[in-house]
C-alpha positions as a LaTeX table, in Angstrom:
\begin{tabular}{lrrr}
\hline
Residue & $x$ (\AA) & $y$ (\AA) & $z$ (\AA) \\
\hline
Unk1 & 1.74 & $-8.53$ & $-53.92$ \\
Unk2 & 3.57 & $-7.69$ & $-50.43$ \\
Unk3 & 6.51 & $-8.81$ & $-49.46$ \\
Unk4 & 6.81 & $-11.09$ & $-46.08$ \\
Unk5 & 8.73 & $-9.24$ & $-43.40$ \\
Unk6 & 10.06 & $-12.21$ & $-42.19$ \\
Unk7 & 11.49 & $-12.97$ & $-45.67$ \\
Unk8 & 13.31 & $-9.86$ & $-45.82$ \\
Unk9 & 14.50 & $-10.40$ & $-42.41$ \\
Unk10 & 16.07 & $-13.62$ & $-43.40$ \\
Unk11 & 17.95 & $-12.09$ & $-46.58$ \\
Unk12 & 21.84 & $-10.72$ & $-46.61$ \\
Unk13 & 23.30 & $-9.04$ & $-49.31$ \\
Unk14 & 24.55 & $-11.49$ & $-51.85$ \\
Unk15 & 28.37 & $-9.53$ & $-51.46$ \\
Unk16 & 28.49 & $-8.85$ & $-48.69$ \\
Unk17 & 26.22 & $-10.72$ & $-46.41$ \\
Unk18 & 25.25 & $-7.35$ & $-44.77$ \\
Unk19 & 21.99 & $-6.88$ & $-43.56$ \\
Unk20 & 19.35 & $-4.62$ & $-46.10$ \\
Unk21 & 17.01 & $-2.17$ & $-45.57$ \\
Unk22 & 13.97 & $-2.19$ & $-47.65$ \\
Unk23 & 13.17 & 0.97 & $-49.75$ \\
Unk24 & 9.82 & 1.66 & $-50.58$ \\
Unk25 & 8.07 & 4.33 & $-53.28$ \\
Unk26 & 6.02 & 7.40 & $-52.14$ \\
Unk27 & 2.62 & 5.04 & $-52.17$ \\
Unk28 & 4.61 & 2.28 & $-49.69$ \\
Unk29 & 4.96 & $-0.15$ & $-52.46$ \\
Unk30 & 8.60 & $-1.72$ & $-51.84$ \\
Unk31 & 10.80 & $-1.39$ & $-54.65$ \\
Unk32 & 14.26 & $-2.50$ & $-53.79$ \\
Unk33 & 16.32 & $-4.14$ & $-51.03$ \\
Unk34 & 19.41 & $-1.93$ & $-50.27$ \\
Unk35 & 22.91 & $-2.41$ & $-48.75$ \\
Unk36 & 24.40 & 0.56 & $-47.40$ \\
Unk37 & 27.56 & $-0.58$ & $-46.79$ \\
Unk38 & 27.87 & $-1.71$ & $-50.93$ \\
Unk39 & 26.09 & 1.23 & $-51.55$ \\
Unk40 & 23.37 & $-0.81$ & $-54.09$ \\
Unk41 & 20.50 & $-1.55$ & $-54.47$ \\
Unk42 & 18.46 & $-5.06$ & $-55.33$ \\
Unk43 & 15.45 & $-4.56$ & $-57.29$ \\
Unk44 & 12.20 & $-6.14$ & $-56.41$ \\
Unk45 & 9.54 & $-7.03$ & $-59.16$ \\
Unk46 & 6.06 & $-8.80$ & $-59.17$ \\
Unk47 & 7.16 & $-8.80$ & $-55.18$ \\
Unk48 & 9.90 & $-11.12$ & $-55.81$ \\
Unk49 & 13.54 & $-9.75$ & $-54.67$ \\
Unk50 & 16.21 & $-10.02$ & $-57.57$ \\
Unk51 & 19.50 & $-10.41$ & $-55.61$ \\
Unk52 & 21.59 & $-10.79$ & $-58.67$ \\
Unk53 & 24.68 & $-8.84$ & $-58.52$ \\
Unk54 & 24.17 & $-8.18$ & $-62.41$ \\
Unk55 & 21.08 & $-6.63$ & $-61.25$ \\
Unk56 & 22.27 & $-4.37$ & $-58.44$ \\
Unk57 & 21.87 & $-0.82$ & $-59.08$ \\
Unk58 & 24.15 & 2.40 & $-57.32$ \\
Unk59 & 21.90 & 3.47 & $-54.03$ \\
Unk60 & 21.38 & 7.01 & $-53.14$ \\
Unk61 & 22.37 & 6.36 & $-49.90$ \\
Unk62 & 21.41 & 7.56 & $-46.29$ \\
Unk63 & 23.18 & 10.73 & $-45.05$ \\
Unk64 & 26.33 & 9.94 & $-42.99$ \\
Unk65 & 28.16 & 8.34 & $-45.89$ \\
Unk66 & 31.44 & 9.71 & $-46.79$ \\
Unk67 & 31.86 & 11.65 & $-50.05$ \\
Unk68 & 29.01 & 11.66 & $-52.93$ \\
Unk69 & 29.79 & 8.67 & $-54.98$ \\
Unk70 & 32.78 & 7.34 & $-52.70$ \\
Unk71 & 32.19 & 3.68 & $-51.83$ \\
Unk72 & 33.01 & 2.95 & $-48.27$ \\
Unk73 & 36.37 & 1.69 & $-47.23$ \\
Unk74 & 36.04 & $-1.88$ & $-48.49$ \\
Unk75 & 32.71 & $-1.82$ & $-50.19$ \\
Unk76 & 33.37 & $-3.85$ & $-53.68$ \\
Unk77 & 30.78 & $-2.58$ & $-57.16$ \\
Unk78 & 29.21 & $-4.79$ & $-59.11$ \\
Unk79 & 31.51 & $-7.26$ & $-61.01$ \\
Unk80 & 34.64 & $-6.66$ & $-58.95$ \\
Unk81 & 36.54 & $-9.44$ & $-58.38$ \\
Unk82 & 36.22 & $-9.97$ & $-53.65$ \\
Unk83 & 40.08 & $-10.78$ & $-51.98$ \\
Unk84 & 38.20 & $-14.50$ & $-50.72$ \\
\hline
\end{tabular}
């Protein structure tokens, strides 16, 4: 099952409301929906995106980002408590 690009154009991060990037596995098969400026990662399974921030997972991010495994100035993890 694909995913509809138009779907994933129409989906923010759940924490953010940033815009994702979709990641895909070496045979093209998307396998998550990442926000690089959270750093994580939504899983998608049976083509259906899980954007559940119990879900999220750490992203190996692009290359640009600040120290290995230092969130970006503002970025909030998984079950941290946002200042709205």
């Amino acid at each position: 099952m694909s995913l509809d690009h138009r779907l994933i154009s129409l989906l923010v991060c759940p924490l953010c409301k940033g815009p994702l990037q979709l990641r895909r596995d070496g045979e093209s098969r998307p396998t998550a929906l990442v926000c690089p400026a959270d750093r994580l990662a939504f899983p998608i399974r049976d083509g259906i995106p899980v954007m559940l921030e119990s879900e999220a997972q750490p992203s190996e991010g692009p290359e640009g980002w600040a120290a290995p495994g230092a969130p970006p100035e503002g970025a909030r993890m998984p079950g941290q408590a946002g200042s709205s």
